[in-house]
Phi, psi and omega in degrees: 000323160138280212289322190229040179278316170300022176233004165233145187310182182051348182051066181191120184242124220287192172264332164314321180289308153351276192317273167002279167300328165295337169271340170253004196238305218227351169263163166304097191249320196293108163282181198092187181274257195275120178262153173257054169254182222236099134026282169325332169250045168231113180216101167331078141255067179324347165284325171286324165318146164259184186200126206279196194274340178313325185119021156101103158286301206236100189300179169110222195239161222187196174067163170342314201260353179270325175301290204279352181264329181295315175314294151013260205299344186280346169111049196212018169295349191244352174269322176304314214290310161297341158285300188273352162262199170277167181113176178313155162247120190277125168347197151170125164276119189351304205301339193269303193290332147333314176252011191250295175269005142102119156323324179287328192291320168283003231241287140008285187301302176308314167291337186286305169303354165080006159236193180281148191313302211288350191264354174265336156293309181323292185313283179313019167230009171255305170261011192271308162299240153042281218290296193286355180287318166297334172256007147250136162260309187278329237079354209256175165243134182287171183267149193305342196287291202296308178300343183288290180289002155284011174238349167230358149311000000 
């Protein structure tokens, strides 16, 4: 597909995962209360969301900093954290981004992509690190605005 291929091994990403990653970097996806994202880089646009063919399956809150504050809570800050400064990128296992986003969210994901959760876990833990090391360069979280046009380029 093109945008993220130099950021996963093999350089190459497939469009089920493509559809995936646009449902957790730029649609509303993470459900829940209180985010550790920076206020500032949430800039309401319902228009920028994609939405699925059901009519936007998952409410609540979403985007990078809502992806990387669940990993957070989930007991994966020092692996987000490896992602998003410079330096090496530490893993993170299927069963861990499972328990970090919940089954229904993957279950969700996995249907809007057209394959099965473990083969949607496999994957997203093979690019996700890659995928969030490339859209911090600086350490920063790019605005829900930027990652929204590197998916509809």
């Amino acid at each position: 597909m093109g945008i993220f291929d130099d950021a996963v091994p093999g350089g190459n990403i497939s469009k089920p995962i493509m559809i995936a990653l646009g449902a957790l970097l730029v649609g509303k996806l993470l459900g829940g209360g209180g985010s550790q994202t920076d206020p500032t880089t949430q800039q309401a646009n319902p228009q920028a969301s994609p939405q699925s063919a059901d009519g936007g399956f998952l409410g609540g809150l979403g985007g990078l900093g809502g992806l990387l504050g669940k990993l957070t809570e989930a007991g994966q800050g020092d692996v987000v954290d490896s992602w998003v400064q410079p330096g090496q990128n530490k893993p993170i296992a299927p069963g861990s981004l499972n328990d970090a986003l919940g089954s229904k969210t993957i279950s969700d994901l996995a249907r809007q992509a057209g394959i099965s959760e473990q083969e949607l876990l496999n994957q997203l833990s093979t690019v996700l690190p890659g995928v969030v090391d490339k859209l911090t360069p600086r350490g920063h979280l790019p605005t829900q605005e930027q990652i929204a046009a590197l998916f509809h380029s």
